[in-house]
C-alpha positions as CSV (number, residue, x, y, z in Angstrom):
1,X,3.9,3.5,-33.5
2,X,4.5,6.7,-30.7
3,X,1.1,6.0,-29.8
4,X,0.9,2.2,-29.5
5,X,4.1,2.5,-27.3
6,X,2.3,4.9,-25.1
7,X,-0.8,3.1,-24.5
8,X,1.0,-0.5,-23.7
9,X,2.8,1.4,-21.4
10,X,0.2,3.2,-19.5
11,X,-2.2,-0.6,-19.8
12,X,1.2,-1.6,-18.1
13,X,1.6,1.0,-15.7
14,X,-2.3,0.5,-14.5
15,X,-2.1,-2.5,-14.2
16,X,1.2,-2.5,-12.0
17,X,-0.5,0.2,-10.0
18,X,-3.9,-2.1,-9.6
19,X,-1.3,-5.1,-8.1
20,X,0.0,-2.6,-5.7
21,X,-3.1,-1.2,-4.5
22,X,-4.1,-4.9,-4.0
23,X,-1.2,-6.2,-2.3
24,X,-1.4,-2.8,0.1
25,X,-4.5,-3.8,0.9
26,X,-4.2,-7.1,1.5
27,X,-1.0,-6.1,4.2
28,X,-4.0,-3.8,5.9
29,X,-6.0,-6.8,6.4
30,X,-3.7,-9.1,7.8
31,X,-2.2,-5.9,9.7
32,X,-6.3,-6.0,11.3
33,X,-6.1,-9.6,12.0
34,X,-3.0,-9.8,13.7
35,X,-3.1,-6.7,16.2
36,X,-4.5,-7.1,19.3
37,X,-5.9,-4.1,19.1
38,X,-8.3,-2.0,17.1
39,X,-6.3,0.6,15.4
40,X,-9.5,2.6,14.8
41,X,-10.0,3.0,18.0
42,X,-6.8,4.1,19.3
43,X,-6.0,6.4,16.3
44,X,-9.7,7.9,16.2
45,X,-10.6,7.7,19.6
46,X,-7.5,7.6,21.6
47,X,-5.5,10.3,19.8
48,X,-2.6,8.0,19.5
49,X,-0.4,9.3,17.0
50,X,2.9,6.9,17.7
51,X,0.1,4.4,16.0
52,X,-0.5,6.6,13.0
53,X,3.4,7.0,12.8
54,X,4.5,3.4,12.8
55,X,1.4,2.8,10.8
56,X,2.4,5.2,7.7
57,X,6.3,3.8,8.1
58,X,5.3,0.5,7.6
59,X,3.2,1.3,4.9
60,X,5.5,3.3,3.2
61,X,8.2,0.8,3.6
62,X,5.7,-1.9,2.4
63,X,5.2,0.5,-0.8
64,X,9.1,1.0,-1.6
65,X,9.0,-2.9,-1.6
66,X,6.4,-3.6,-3.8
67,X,7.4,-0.8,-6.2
68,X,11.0,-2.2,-6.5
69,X,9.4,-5.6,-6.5
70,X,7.4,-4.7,-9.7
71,X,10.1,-2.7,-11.5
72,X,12.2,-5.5,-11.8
């Protein structure tokens, strides 16, 4: 019974961790679309690491959401 417990939960788990990954990268998409920029270029290219700051806090934040989102 230990072990059926165990696998729902990790099939659970994964599949929890799949949305999240999808929903992440669905943010980075429309977060592409929507700046008028090209983020490659000014974090690559440019140096600019205010970008890659702001970038990570949103994404972060986005994460915190969607992980309180899922745990109910």
């Amino acid at each position: 019974m230990e072990t059926y417990d165990l696998l729902t939960h990790l099939k659970t788990a994964g599949i929890f961790a799949l949305m999240g990954l999808l929903i992440m990268g669905l943010v980075w998409l429309v977060l592409v679309k929507v700046l008028p920029f090209s983020m490659r270029k000014e974090m690559e290219e440019d140096q600019n690491v205010a970008l890659g700051i702001v970038l990570g806090s949103l994404l972060l934040g986005i994460s915190i959401i969607i992980a309180a989102a899922i745990h109910g």
